[in-house]
Every structure is written in structure tokens, then in C-alpha cells.
VOKOL-612236 format. One line per 4 residues: number of its first residue (from 1); their letters; for each residue x, y, z of N, C-alpha, C. Coordinates in steps of 0.05 Angstrom, whole numbers. Layout:
BEGIN
NUM) a) X/Y/Z/X/Y/Z/X/Y/Z | ...
This chain:
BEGIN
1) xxxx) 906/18/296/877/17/295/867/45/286 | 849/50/268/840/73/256/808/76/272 | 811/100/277/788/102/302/775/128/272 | 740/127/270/733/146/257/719/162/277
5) xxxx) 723/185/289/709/195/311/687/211/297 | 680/210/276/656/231/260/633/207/261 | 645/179/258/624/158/260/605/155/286 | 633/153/300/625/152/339/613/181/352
9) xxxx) 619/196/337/596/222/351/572/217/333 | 567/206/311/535/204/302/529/188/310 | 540/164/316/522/142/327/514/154/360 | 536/163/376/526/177/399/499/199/391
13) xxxx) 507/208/377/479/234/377/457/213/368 | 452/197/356/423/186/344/421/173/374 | 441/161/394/433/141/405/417/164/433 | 436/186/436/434/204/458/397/211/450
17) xxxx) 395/220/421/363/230/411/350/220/425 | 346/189/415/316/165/421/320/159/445 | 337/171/463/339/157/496/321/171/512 | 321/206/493/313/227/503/280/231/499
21) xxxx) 277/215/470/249/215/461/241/198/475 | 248/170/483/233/149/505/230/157/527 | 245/175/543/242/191/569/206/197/567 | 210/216/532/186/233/539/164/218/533
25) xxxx) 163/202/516/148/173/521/141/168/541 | 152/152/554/145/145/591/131/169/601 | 146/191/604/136/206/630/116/226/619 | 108/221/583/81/228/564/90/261/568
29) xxxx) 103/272/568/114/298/564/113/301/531 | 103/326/526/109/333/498/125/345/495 | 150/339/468/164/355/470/175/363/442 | 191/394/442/200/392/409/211/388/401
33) xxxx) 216/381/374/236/361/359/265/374/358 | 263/406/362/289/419/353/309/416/389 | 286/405/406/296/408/433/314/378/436 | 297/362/416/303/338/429/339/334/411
37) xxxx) 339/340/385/357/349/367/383/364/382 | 380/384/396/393/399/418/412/388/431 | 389/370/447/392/355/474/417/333/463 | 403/321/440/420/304/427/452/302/426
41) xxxx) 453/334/415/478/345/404/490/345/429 | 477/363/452/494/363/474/508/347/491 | 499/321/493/498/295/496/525/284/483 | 521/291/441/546/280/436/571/290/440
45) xxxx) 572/312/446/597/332/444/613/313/464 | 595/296/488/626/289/506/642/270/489 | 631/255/470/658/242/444/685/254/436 | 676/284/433/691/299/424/720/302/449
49) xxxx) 711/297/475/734/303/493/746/273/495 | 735/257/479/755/226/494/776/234/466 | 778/250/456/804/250/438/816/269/449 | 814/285/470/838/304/486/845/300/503
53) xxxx) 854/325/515/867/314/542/852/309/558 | 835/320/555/807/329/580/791/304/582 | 802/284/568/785/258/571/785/251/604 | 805/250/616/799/237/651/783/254/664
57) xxxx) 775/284/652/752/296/668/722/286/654 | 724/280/631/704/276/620/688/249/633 | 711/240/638/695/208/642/692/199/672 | 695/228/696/687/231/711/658/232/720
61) xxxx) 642/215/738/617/210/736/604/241/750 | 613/260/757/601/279/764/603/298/730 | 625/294/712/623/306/689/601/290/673 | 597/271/679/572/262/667/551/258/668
65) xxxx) 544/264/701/526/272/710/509/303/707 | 532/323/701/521/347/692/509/350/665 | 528/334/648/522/333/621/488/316/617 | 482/304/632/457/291/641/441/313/638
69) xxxx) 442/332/665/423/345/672/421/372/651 | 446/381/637/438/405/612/423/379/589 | 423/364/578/410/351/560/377/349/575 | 372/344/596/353/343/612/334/367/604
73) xxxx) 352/388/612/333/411/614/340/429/586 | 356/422/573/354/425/547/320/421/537 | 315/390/541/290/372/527/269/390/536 | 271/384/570/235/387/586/243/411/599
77) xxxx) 264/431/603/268/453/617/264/448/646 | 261/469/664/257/467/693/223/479/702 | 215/467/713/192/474/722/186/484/755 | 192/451/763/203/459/791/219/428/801
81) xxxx) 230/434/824/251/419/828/250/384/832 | 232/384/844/217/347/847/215/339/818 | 199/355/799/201/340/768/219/343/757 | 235/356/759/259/361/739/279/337/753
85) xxxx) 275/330/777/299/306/791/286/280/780 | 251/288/780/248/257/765/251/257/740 | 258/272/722/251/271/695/285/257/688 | 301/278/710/333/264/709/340/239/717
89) xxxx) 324/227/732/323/198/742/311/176/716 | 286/186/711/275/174/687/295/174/661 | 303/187/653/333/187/633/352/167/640 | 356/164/669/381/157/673/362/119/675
93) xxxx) 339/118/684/328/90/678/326/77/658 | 323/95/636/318/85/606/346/73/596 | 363/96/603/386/92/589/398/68/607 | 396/62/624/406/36/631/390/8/630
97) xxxx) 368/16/621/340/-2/609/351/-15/586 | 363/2/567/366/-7/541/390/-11/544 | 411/-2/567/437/-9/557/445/-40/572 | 424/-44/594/430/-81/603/418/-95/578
101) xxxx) 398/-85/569/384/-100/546/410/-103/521 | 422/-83/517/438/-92/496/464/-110/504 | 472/-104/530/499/-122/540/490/-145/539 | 461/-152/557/450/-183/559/444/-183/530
105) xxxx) 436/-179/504/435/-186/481/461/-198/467 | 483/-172/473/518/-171/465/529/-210/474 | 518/-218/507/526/-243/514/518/-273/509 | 491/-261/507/470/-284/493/478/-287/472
109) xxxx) 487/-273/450/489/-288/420/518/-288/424 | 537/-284/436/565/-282/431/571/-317/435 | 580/-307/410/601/-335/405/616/-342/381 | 631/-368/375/658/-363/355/639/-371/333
113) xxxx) 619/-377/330/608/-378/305/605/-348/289 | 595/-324/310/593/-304/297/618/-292/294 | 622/-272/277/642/-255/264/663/-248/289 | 682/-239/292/701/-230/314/688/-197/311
117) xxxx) 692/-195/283/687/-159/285/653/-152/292 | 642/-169/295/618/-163/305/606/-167/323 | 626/-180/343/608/-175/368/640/-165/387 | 653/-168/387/681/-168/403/694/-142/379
121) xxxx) 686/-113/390/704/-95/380/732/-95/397 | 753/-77/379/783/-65/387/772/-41/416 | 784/-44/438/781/-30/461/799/-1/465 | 781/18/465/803/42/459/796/53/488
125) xxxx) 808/33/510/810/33/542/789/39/549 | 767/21/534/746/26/553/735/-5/554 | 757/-22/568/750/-53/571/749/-63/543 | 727/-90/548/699/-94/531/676/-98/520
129) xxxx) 682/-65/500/657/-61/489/645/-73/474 | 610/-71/464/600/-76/451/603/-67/429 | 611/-76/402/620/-62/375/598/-41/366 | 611/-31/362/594/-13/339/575/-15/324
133) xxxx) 576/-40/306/563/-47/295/531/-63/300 | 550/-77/328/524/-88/346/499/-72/361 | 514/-43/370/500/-16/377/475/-9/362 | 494/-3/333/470/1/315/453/-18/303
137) xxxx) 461/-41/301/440/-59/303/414/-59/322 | 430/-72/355/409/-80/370/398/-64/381 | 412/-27/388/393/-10/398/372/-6/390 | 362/-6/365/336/4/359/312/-19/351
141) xxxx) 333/-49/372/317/-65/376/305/-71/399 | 328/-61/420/324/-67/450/305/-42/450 | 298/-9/435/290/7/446/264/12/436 | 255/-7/420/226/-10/414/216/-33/434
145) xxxx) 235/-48/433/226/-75/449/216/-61/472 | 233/-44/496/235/-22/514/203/-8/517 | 200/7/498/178/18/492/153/13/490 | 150/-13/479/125/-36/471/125/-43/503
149) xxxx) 140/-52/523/129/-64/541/126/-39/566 | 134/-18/563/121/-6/584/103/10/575 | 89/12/547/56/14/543/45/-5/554 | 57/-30/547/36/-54/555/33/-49/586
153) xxxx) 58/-43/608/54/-38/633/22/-15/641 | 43/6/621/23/27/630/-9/24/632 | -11/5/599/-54/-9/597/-56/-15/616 | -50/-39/627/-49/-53/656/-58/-44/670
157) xxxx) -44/-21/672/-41/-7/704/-67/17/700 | -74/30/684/-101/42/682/-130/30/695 | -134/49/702/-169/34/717/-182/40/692 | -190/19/694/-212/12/669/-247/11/684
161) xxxx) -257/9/670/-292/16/670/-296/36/687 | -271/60/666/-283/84/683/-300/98/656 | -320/115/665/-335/134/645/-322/161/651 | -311/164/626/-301/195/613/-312/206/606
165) xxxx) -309/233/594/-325/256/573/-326/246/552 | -329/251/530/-313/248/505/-327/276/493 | -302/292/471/-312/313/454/-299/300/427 | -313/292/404/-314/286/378/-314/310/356
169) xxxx) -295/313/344/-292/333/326/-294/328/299 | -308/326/288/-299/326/253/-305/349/233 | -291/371/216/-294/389/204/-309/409/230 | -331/420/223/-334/449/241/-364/425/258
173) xxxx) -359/403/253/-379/395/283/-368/380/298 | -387/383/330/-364/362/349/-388/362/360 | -396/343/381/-412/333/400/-401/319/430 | -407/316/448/-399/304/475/-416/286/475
177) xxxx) -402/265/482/-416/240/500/-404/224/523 | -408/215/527/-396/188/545/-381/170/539 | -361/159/550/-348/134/535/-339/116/556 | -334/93/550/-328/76/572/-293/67/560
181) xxxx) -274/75/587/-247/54/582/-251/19/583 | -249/8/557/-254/-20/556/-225/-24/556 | -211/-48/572/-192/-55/561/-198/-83/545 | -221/-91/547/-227/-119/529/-228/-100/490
185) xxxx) -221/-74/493/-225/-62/465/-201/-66/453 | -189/-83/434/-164/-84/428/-164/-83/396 | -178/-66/388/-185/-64/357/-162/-44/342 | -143/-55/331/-132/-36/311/-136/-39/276
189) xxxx) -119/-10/266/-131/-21/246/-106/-33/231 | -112/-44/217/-84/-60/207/-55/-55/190 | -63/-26/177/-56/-17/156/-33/5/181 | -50/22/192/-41/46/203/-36/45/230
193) xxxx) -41/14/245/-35/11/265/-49/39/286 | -68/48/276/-80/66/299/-104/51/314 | -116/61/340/-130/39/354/-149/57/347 | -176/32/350/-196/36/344/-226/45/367
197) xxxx) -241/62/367/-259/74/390/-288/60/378 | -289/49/391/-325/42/376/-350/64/388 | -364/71/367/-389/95/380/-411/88/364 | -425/90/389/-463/84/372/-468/108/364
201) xxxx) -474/105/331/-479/129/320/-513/135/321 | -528/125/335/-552/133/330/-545/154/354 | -531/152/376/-528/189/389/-508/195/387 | -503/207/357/-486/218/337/-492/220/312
205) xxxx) -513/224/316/-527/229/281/-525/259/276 | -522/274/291/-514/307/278/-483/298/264 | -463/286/282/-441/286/269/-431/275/238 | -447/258/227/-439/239/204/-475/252/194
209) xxxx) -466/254/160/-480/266/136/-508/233/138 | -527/243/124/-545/214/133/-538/183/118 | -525/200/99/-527/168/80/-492/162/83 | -474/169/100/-457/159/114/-469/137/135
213) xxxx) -485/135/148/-492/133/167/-515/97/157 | -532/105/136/-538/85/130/-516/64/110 | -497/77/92/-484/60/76/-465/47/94 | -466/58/118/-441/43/137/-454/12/147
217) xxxx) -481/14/153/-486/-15/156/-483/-36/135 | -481/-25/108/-470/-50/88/-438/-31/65 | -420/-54/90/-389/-45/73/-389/-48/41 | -403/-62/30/-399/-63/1/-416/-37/-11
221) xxxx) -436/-21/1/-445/-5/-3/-437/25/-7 | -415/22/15/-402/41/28/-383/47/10 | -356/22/-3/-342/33/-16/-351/32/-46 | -375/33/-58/-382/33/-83/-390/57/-82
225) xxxx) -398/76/-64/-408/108/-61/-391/116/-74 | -405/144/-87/-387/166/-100/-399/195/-91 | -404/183/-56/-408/209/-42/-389/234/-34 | -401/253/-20/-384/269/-13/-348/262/0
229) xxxx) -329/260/-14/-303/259/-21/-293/271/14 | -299/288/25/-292/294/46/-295/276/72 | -315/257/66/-323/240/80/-305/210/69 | -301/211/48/-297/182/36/-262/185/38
233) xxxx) -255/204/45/-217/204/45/-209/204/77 | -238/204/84/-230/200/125/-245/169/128 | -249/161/105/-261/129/113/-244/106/119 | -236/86/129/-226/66/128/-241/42/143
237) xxxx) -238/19/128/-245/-11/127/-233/-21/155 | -243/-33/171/-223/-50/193/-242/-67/197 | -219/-91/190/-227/-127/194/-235/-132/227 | -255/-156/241/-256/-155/258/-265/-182/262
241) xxxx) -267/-195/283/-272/-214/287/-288/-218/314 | -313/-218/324/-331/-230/339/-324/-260/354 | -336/-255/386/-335/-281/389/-357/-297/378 | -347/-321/365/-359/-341/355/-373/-336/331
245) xxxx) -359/-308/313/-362/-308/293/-343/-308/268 | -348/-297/250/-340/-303/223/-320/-272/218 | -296/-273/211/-284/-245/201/-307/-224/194 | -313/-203/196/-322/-183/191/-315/-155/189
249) xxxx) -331/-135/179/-312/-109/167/-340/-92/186 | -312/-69/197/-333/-51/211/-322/-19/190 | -341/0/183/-330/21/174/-325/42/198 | -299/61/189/-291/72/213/-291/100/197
253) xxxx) -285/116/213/-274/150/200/-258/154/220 | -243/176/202/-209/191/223/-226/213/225 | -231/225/266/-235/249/264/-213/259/262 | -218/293/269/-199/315/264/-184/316/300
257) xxxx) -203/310/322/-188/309/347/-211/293/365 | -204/279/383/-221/264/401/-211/275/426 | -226/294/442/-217/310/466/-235/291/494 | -210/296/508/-222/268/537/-218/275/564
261) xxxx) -230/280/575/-231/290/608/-232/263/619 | -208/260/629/-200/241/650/-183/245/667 | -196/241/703/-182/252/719/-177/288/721 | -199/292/716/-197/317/714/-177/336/699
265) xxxx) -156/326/681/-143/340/656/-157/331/631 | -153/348/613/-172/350/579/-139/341/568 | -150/315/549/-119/309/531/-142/309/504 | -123/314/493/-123/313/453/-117/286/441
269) xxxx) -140/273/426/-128/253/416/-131/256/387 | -110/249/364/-106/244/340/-108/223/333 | -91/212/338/-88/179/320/-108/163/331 | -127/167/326/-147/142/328/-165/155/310
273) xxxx) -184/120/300/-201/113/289/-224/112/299 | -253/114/292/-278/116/306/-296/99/289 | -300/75/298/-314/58/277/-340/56/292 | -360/52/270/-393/63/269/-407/37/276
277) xxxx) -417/36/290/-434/16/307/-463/22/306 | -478/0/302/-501/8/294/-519/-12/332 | -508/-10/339/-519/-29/362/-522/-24/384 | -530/-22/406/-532/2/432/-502/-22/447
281) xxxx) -496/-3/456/-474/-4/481/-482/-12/498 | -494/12/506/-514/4/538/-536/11/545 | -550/-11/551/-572/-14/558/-580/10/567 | -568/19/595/-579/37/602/-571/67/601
285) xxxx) -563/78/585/-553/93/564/-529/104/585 | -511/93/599/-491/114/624/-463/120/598 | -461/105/573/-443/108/558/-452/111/521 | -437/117/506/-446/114/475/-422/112/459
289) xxxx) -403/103/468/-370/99/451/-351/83/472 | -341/68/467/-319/45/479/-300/62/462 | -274/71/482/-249/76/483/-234/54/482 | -226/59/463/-184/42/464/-163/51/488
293) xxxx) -152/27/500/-140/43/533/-119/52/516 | -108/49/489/-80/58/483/-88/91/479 | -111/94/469/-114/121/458/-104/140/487 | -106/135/518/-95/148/541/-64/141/543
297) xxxx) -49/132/524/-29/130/526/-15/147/495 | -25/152/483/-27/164/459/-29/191/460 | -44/209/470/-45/237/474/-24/249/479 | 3/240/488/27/256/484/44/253/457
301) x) 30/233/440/53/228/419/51/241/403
């Protein structure tokens, strides 16, 4: 049997990476890419000992338990001792998150219709494994799959109809208002998959130029302008649909940062959209922009 170990330490390092980036996912830590890269590497090197002698120390669960905790604090460093045990716990959840997900995947489709070499690899004494091939397949199916459902946990679990700050940035103006967490707001946009913030722009009329502001109530108006270019390259179209109405188009703009006091920490938001509403919110003015709950799940990415 011809074993390629240059294969099995890259597939270990990509798999060690994204285990490390879903950690910081979950536990919304930011972190940097040359750390996570690092962390990666350090992670794969134990490949490198199942070809020596040193393999029966390696595959000792306290040798792999250390190797844990330098990839750990490689990523998120040490702060103090309670987070750094959860951040090592959270690693060690993911990675067995995605690795039942791939075994229960490995058993579910196994059978003599599929290939022998593709689901039933050659065992180089470590029982059996899931092939290689299946790894790279289904991990970066089980670890989006993974990912998509504990955002969906996380929306859930947010208190909603709370009123936040909001600070709105675009070029050198920004304004504060109010905003309300809707989770009935489930507007993305289609193209860029970023979520969408709805804001009554009549208190927001310093922020948007005036005839932004009126061409936005008629979309065919909007994109036939050959207005100011600075405005028209942060514009985008998003389809929408009303109850008990007819498809419709709301015009949106990308600010530069959407800053949010909730719970008493200020997060940064990028990836969202801010589409222009010509309609009061609320009656009694306690809000002037509906939040996307993903956008609080977003500020670490």
C-alpha cells in the first residue's frame, strides 16, 4: 500500500484551519488569518509523527490533548484561565460536531453500490476509517451544515424587541438613531447574501443627498439616474415580497459601518444592507430602523 503523507498532512492542515475558524465563529472571537494558518500548521505536524517512532506517544490522548491547547492559544492566546478552558472545550465540541456528522454521513450512504475506494479506505492501524476521499468531500459539507444551524440556534436564542443605538456611517456622515431587533426581518439580498436593515429615511435625511432620497421611491427612476456615482456604486436593488402582496423592489445602499450598542458593548457592522423606507415604523417614534437579528451575529466575521 503506498501511503502519500504530503497528501494526509494537507488534508489535516485545511481540516485542522476551518475547525479553528468555526470555534471562532461560535464563540464570535475575531481572529487573524496568519493565527488561524499557524494554529493550522501546528495541528498538522502530529501527521508527521505517525511515520516514526514516536507515533505511540503521539497518539497518546494527553499528547493530543496538549497539541489542542498550543493550537488553542496559538488562535485566541490566553487571557485568563476560565476562557481559555472554554475556548479549549469549544474546539474540542466542534471538532467532534463535525466529526459524528461525518461518521453518521460515512454509515448512512455506505453500501456495495458505492465504490469500495470511496467509502471503505486501506487501514494504516487505525481500524475503520473514513477514506480520504470521503473527508474531503463531506467535511466541508457537514461544516457548513454545522455552522448554518448554530446561527440559526444563536437568532433564536437572542431577545428580540429590544431597542438598540444605532450609529450609521456613510463617507464623512453618520447619524444615531434607534432601531428595533425584529426577528420577523428576514430580508436578504439575493445576489450577496448580506441581510438587510430597513430605516425610515425621513429621520435620515442629513445622511442620503436629496434626490437619492426621492428617486428611491420609484426603482425605475433610480436606476435610470446618472447621479452622483458615489452613491450609485453603493446602490443595490432587493426583491421583496409583502404580505398579501405582489413581488416588489426596495432600493438599499452599503454603508461604510453600522455601529450598535447592545448590552452595553459597541460592535461594528459591515456586511449589511440598509434599504430606504419611505413609511413610519413607529407610530410613536421609540424606533426609526428594523435590524436584521443576523447582523448581531455578524459583527465578528
Amino acid at each position: 500500500m503506498v501511503v502519500y503523507a504530503d497528501v494526509i498532512w494537507l488534508l489535516n492542515f485545511c481540516i485542522d484551519g476551518l475547525l479553528l475558524l468555526l470555534t471562532a465563529v461560535i464563540l464570535k472571537r475575531k481572529v487573524k488569518r496568519w493565527k488561524v494558518l499557524l494554529g493550522a500548521f501546528i495541528g498538522s505536524t502530529i501527521v508527521i509523527f505517525a511515520f516514526t517512532p514516536f507515533a505511540y506517544i503521539m497518539n497518546h490522548p494527553i499528547a493530543k490533548l496538549l497539541y489542542s491547547v498550543v493550537m488553542v492559544y496559538t488562535v485566541f492566546g490566553f487571557q485568563r484561565f476560565r476562557t481559555f478552558f472554554q475556548t479549549v472545550m469549544m474546539f474540542y465540541f466542534v471538532t467532534f460536531m463535525v466529526g459524528g456528522g461525518l461518521i453518521g454521513l460515512h454509515y448512512f450512504i455506505q453500501s456495495d453500490i458505492l465504490p469500495h475506494d470511496v467509502v471503505n479506505a486501506n487501514s494504516i492501524s487505525f481500524g475503520d476509517p473514513v477514506s480520504w476521499l470521503f473527508v474531503l468531500i463531506g467535511f466541508p459539507i457537514i461544516l457548513y451544515f454545522s455552522k448554518q444551524r448554530i446561527e440559526s440556534i444563536e437568532v433564536k436564542k437572542l431577545k428580540y424587541d429590544q431597542i438598540v443605538k444605532v450609529n450609521i456611517t456613510i463617507g464623512e456622515q453618520t447619524i444615531e438613531i434607534d432601531g428595533l431587533i425584529d426577528s420577523g426581518n428576514q430580508l436578504y439580498d439575493p445576489i450577496s447574501k448580506l441581510p438587510v436593515m430597513i430605516l425610515d429615511v425621513q429621520h435620515a435625511r442629513e445622511l442620503f443627498p436629496a434626490w437619492l432620497i426621492e428617486h428611491s421611491k420609484n426603482i425605475m427612476a433610480i436606476t435610470e439616474t446618472t447621479e452622483d456615482p458615489f452613491w450609485l456604486n453603493r446602490l443595490r436593488i432587493i426583491p421583496y415580497r409583502g404580505v398579501g402582496q405582489q413581488h416588489q423592489f426596495l432600493a438599499a445602499i452599503r454603508p461604510d459601518a453600522v455601529h450598535l450598542l447592545h448590552n452595553g458593548e459597541n460592535h461594528t457592522v459591515t456586511k449589511v444592507l440598509i434599504g430606504l423606507n419611505h413609511t413610519t415604523l413607529s407610530t410613536d417614534n421609540e424606533y426609526h430602523c428594523i435590524l436584521h437579528p443576523k447582523m448581531f451575529l455578524s459583527y465578528t466575521a
